[in-house]
VEXNU-346653 format. One line per field, with one value per residue (C-alpha): x, y, z; residue number from 1. Coordinates in steps of 0.001 Angstrom, whole numbers, padded with zeros to 6 digits, always signed. Each point is the difference from the previous one (the first is absolute). Layout:
N
px = [X,...]
py = [Y,...]
pz = [Z,...]
num = [NUM,...]
END
This chain:
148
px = [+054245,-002686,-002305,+000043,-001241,-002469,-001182,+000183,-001648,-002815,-000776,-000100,-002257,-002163,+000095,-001282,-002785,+001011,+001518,-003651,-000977,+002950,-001015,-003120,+001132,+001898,-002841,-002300,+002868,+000976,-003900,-000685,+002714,-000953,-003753,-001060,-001850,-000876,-002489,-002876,-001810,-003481,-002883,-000002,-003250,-001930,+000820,+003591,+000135,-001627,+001858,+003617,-001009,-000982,+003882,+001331,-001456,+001276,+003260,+000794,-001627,+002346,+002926,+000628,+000565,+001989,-002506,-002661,+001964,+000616,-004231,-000481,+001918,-000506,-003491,-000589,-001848,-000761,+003011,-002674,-001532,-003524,-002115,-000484,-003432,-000875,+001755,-002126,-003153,+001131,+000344,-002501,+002093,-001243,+002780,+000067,+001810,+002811,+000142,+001134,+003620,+000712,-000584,-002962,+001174,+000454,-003528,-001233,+002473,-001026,-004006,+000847,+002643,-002761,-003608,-001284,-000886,+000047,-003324,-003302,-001076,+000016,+001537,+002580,+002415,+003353,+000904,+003410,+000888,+003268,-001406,+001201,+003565,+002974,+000156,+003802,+000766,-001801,+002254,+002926,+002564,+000159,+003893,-001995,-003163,+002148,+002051,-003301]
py = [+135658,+002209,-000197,-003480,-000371,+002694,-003087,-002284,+001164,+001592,-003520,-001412,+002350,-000518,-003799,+000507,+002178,+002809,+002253,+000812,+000562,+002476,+002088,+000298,+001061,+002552,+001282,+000317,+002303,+001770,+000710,+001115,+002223,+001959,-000405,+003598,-000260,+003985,-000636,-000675,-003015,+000511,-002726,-003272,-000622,-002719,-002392,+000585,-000564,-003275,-001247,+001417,-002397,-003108,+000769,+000670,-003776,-001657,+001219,-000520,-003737,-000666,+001999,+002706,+002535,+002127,+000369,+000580,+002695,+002155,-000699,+001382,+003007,+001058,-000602,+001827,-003267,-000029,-001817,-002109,-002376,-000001,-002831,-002960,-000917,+004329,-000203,-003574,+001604,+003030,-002349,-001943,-002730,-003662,-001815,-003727,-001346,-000864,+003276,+001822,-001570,+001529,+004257,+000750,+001096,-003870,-000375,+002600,-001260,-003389,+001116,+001868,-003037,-002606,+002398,-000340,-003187,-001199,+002543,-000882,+004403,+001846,+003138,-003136,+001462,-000333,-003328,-000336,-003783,-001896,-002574,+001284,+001266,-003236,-000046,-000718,+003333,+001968,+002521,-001309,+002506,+000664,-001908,-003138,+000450,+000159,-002980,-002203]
pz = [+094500,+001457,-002793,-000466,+004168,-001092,-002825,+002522,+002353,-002053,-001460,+003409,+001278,-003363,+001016,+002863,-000958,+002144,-002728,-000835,+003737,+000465,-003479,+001340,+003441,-001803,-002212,+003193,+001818,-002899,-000351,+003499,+000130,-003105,+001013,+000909,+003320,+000145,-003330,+001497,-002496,-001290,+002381,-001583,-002330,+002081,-003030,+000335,+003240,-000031,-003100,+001494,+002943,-002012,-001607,+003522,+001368,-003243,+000858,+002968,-000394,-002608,+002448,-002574,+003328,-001704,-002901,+002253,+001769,-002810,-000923,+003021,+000355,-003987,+000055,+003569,+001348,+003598,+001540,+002295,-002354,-000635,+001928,-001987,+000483,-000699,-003297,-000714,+000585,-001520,-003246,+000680,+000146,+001581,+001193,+000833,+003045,-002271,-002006,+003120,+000339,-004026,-000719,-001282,-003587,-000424,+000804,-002434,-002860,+000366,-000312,-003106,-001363,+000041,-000345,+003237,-000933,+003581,+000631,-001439,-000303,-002506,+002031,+001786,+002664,-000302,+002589,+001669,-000216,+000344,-002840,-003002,+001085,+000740,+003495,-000115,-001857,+002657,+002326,-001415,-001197,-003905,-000494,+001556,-002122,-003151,+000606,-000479]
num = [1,2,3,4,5,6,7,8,9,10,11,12,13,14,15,16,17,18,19,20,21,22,23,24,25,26,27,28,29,30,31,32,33,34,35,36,37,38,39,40,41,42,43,44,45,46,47,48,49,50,51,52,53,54,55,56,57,58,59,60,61,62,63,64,65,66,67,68,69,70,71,72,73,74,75,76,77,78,79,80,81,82,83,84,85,86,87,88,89,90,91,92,93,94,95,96,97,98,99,100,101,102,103,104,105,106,107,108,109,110,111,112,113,114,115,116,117,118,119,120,121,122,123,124,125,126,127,128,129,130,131,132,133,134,135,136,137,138,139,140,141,142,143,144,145,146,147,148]
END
């Protein structure tokens, strides 16, 4: 019968992990065809705009395009993305030679997860480093990371 193909192949796709991908496809259509282009949005607060960019490089690391498509058109950021090294000094952000293969929001999680404790200031900087994050997890989509 039809709806048992329908069960079928639902729990295929699920297996596969696209069933996700193709809701969120959906969601990101179904989004920018009810998004109202003729509204003009109000400027972007400079904080916003850096912190919708952190978001922006977090997703598409972790290859959450879709995501990061609907970020970008409900939040009105620029579709160019801002230059990495701007938005480091714009945080002032120092970033190791390994730090700059991750985002930077891993960076400034992993400063704040363990204190700082790799900076000897009182007023430390947050420090982009690949030390404290499992290499093997890295850029590896979420169905791969959660298998471990």
């Amino acid at each position: 019968s039809i709806s048992f193909m329908v069960i079928v192949l639902r729990d295929t796709l699920e297996k596969r992990g696209a069933l996700g991908e193709i809701k969120a496809r959906i969601r990101a259509e179904v989004f920018n065809a009810l998004d109202d282009q003729s509204v003009p949005r109000p400027p972007l607060a400079h904080e916003n705009l850096l912190i919708n960019e952190l978001i922006r490089e977090y997703l598409e690391y972790n290859k959450y395009k879709y995501t990061a498509s609907v970020l970008i058109s409900e939040s009105g950021q620029p579709e160019v993305p801002l230059d990495r090294q701007f938005l480091a000094k714009e945080l002032n952000i120092v970033e190791d030679t390994n730090g700059k293969s991750v985002p930077l929001l891993y960076g400034i999680i992993s400063h704040f997860l363990h204190g700082g404790k790799e900076e000897s200031t009182q007023n430390s900087l947050p420090k982009v480093s690949l030390l404290n994050y499992p290499k093997q997890n890295l850029g590896k989509p979420p169905t791969e990371r959660n298998q471990k």
